[in-house]
PyMOL CGO cylinders between C-alpha atoms (Angstrom):
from pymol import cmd
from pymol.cgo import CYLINDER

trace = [
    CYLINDER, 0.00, 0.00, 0.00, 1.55, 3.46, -1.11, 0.3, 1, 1, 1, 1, 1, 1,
    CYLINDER, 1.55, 3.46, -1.11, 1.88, 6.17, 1.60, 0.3, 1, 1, 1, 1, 1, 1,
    CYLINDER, 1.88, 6.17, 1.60, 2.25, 9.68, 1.66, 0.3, 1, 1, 1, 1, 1, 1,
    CYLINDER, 2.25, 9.68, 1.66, 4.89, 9.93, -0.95, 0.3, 1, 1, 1, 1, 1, 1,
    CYLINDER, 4.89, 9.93, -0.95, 3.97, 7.20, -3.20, 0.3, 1, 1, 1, 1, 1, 1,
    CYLINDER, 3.97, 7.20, -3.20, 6.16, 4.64, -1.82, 0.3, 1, 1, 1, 1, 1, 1,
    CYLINDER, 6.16, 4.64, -1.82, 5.61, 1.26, -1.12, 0.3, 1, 1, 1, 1, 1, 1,
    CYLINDER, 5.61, 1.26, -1.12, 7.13, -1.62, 0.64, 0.3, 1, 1, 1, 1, 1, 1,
    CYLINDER, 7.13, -1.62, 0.64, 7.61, -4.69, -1.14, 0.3, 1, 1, 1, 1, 1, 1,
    CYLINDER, 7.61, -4.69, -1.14, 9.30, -8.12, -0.30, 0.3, 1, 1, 1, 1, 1, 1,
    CYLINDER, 9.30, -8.12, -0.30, 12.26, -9.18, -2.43, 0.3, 1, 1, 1, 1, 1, 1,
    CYLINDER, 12.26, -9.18, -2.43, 13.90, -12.68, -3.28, 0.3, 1, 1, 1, 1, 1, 1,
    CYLINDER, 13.90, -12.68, -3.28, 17.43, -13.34, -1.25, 0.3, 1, 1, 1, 1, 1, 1,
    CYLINDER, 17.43, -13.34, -1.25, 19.44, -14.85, -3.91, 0.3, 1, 1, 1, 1, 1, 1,
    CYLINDER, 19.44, -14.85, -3.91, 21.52, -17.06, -0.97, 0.3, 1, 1, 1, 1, 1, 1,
    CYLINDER, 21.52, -17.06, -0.97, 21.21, -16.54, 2.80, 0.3, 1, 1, 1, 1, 1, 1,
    CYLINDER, 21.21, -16.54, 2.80, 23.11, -19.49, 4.42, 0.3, 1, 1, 1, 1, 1, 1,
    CYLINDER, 23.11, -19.49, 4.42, 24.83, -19.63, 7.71, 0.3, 1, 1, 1, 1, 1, 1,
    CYLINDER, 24.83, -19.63, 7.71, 27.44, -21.38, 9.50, 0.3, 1, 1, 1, 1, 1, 1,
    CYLINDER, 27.44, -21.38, 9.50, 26.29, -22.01, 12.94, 0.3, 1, 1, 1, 1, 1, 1,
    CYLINDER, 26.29, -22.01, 12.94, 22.62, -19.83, 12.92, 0.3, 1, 1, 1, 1, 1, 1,
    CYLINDER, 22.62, -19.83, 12.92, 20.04, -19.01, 9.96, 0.3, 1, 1, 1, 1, 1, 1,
    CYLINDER, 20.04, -19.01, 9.96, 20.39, -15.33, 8.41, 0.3, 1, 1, 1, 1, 1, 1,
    CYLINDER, 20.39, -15.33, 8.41, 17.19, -14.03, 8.23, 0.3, 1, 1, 1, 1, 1, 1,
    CYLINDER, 17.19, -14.03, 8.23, 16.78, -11.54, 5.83, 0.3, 1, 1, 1, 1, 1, 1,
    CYLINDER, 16.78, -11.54, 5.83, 14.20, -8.73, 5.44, 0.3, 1, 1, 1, 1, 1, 1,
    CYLINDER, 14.20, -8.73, 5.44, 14.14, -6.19, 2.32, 0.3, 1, 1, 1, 1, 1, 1,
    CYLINDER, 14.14, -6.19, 2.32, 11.77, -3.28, 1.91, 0.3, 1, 1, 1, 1, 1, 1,
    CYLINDER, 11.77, -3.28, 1.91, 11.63, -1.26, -0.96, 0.3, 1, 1, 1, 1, 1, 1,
    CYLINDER, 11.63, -1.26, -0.96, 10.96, 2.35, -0.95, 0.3, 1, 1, 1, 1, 1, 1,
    CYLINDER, 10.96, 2.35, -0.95, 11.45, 3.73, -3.92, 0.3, 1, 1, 1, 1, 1, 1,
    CYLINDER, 11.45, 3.73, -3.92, 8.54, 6.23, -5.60, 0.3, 1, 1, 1, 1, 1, 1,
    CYLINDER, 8.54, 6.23, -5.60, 6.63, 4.32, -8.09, 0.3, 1, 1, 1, 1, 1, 1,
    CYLINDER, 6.63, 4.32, -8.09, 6.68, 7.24, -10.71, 0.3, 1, 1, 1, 1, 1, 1,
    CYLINDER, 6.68, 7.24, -10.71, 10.29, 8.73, -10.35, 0.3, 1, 1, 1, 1, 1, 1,
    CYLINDER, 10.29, 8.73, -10.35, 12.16, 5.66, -9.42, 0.3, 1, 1, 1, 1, 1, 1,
    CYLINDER, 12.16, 5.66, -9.42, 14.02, 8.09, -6.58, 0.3, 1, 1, 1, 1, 1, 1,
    CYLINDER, 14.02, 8.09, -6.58, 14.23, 6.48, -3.17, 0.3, 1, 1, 1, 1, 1, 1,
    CYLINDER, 14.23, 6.48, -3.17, 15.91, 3.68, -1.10, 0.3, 1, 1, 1, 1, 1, 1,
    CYLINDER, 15.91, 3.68, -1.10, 16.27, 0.12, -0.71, 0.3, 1, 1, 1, 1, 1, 1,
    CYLINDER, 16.27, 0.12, -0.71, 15.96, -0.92, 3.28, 0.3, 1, 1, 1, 1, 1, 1,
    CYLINDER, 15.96, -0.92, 3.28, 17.79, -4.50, 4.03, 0.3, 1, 1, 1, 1, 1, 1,
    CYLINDER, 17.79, -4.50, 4.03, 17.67, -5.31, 7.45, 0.3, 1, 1, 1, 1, 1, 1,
    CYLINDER, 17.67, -5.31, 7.45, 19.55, -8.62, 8.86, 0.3, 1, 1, 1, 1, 1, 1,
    CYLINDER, 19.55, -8.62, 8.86, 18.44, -10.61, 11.91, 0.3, 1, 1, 1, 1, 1, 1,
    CYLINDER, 18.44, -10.61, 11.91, 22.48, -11.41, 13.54, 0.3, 1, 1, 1, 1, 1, 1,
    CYLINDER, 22.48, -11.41, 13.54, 20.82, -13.12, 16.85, 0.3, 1, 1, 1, 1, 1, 1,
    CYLINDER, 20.82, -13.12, 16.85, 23.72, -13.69, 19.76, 0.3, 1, 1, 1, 1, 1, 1,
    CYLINDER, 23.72, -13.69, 19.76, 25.82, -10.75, 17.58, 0.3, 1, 1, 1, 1, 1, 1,
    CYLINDER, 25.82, -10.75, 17.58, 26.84, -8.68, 20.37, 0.3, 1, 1, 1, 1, 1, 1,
    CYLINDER, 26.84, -8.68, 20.37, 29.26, -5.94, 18.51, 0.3, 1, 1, 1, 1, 1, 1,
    CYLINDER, 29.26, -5.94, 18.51, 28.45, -4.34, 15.43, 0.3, 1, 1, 1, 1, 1, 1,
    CYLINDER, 28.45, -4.34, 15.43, 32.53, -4.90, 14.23, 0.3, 1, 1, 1, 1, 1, 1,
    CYLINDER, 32.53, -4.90, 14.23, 32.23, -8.64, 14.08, 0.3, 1, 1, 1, 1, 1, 1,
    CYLINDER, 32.23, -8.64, 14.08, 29.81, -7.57, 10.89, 0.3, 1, 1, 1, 1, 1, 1,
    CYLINDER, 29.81, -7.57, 10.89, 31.14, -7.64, 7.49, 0.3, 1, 1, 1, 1, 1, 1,
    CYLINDER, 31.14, -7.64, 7.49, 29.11, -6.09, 4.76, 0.3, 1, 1, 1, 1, 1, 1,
    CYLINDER, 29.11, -6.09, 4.76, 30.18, -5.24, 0.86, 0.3, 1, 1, 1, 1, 1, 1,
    CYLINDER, 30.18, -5.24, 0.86, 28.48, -4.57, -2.30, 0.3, 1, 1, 1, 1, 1, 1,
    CYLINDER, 28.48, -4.57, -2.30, 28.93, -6.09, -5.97, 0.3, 1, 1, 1, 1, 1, 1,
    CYLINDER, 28.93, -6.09, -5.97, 27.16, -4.58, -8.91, 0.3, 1, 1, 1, 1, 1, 1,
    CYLINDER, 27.16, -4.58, -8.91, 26.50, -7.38, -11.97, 0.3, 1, 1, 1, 1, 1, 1,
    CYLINDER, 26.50, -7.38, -11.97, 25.45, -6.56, -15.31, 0.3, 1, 1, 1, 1, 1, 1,
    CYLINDER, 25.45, -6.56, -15.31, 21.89, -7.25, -16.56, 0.3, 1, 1, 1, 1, 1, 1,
    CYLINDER, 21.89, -7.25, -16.56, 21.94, -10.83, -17.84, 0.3, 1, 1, 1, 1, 1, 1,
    CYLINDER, 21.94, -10.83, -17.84, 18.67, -12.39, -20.21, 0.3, 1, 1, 1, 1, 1, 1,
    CYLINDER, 18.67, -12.39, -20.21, 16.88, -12.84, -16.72, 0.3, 1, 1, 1, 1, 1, 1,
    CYLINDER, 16.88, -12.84, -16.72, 17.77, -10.47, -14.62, 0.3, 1, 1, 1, 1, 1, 1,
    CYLINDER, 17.77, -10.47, -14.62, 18.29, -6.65, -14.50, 0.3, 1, 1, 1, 1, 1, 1,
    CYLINDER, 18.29, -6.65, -14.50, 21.33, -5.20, -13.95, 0.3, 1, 1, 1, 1, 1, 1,
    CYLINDER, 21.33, -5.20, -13.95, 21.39, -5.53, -10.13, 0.3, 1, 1, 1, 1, 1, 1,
    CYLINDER, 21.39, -5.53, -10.13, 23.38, -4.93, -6.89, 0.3, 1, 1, 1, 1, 1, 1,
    CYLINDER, 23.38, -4.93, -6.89, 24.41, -7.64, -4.33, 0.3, 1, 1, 1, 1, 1, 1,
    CYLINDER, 24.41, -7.64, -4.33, 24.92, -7.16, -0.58, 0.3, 1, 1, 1, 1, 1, 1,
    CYLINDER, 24.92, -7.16, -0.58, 26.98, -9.55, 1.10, 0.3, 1, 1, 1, 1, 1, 1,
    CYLINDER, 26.98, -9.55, 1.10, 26.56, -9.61, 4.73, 0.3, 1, 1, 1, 1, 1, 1,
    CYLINDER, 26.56, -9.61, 4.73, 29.31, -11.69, 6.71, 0.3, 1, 1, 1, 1, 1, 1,
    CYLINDER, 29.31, -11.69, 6.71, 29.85, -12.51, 10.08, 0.3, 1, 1, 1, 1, 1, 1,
    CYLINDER, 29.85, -12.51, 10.08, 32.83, -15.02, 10.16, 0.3, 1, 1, 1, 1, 1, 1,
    CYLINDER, 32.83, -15.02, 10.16, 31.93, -18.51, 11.38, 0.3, 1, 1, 1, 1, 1, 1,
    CYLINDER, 31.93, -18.51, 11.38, 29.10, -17.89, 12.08, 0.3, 1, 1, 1, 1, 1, 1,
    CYLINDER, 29.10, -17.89, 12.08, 26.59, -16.17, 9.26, 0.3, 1, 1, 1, 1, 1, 1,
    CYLINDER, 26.59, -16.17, 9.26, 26.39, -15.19, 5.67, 0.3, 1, 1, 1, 1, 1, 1,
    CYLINDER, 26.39, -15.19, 5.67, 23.70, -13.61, 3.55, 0.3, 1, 1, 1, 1, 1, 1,
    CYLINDER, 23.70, -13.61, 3.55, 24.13, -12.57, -0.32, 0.3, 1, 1, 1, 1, 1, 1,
    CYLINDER, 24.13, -12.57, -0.32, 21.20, -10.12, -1.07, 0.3, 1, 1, 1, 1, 1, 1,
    CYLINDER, 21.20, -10.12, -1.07, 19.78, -9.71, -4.68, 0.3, 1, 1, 1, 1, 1, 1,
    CYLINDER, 19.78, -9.71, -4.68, 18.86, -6.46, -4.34, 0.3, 1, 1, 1, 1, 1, 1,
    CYLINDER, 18.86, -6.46, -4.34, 16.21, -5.13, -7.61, 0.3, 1, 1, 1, 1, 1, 1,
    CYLINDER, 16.21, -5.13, -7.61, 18.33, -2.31, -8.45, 0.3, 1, 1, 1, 1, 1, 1,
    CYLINDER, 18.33, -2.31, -8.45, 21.92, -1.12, -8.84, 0.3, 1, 1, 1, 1, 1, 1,
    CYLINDER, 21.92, -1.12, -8.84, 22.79, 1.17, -5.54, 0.3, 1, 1, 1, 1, 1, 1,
    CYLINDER, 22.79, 1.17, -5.54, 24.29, 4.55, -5.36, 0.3, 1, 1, 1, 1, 1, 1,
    CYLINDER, 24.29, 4.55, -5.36, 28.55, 3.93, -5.49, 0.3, 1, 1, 1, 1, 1, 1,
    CYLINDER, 28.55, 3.93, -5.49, 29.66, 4.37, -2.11, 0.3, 1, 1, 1, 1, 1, 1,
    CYLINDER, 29.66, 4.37, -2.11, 26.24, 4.08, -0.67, 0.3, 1, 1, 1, 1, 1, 1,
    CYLINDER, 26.24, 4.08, -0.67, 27.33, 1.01, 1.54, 0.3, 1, 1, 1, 1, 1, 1,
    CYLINDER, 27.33, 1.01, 1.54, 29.44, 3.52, 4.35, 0.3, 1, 1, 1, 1, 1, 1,
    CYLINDER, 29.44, 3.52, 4.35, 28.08, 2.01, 7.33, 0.3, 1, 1, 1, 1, 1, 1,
    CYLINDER, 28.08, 2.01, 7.33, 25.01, -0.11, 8.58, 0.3, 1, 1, 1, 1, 1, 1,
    CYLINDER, 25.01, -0.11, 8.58, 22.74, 0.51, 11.50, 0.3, 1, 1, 1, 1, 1, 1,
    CYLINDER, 22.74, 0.51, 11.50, 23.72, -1.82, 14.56, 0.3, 1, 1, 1, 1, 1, 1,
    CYLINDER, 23.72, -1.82, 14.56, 21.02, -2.67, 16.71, 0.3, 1, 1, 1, 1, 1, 1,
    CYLINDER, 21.02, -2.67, 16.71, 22.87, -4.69, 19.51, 0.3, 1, 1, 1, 1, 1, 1,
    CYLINDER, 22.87, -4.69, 19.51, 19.32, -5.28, 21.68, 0.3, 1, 1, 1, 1, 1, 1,
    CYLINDER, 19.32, -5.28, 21.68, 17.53, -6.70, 18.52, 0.3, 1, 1, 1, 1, 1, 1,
    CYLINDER, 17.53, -6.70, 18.52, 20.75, -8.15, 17.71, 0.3, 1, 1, 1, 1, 1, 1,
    CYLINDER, 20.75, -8.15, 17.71, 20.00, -6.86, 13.82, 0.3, 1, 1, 1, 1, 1, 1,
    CYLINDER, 20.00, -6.86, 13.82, 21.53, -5.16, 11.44, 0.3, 1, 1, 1, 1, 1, 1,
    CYLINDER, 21.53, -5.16, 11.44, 20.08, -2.69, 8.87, 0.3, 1, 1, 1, 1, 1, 1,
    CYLINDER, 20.08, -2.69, 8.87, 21.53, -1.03, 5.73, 0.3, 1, 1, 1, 1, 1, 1,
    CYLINDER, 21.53, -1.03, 5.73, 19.78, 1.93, 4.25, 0.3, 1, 1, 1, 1, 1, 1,
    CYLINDER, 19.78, 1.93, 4.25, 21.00, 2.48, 0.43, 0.3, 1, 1, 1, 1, 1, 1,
    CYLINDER, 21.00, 2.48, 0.43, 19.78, 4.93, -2.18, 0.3, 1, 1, 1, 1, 1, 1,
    CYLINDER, 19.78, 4.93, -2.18, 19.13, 3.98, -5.51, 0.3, 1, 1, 1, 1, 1, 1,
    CYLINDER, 19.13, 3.98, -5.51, 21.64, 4.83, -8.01, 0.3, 1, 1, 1, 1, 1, 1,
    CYLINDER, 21.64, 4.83, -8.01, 19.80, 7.16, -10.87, 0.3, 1, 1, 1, 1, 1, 1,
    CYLINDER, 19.80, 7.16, -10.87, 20.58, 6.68, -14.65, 0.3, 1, 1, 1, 1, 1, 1,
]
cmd.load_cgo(trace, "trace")
């Protein structure tokens, strides 16, 4: 259901989210404006028993459009031994975007707010 500004959430496909020790879960919400395209892709990664927000490794890959996909970023989330999460995410991300994610040491999650790179 739009809001306000004519964005919507919408649940994307993981491409792989394995793990070590624990299951990754993985939530994506996508809140770019239907009309312009402008906005942000929200990926948010359950890390239960993660305790320090270091321990998190997190990198991005842009791929090339292939005959069935668009071209596309992925997020790799890593915590050594102990999860891994490789995020298709619908769009290719801003360069750079991928400075820092959000820590939530209580919720023991960790989320990753990136704008949309514009053509």
């Amino acid at each position: 259901q739009p809001d306000e500004e004519g964005t919507e959430g919408v649940e994307l496909r993981v491409l792989e989210a394995d793990t070590i020790e624990e299951k990754a879960r993985v939530n994506i919400l996508d809140r770019r404006n239907s009309s312009s395209g402008f906005g942000d892709i929200e990926v948010t990664v359950d890390l239960p028993g993660i305790l320090n927000g270091t321990e998190v490794e997190a990198d991005t890959t842009d791929e090339e459009a292939t005959e069935n996909l668009a071209a596309h970023t992925v997020l790799r989330v890593l915590v050594p031994g102990k999860f891994r999460a490789d995020v298709v995410l619908p769009v290719q991300i801003d360069p750079g975007a991928l400075s820092h994610g959000k820590f939530n040491r209580k919720a023991g999650k960790i989320t990753f707010t990136l704008p949309v790179r514009q053509q």
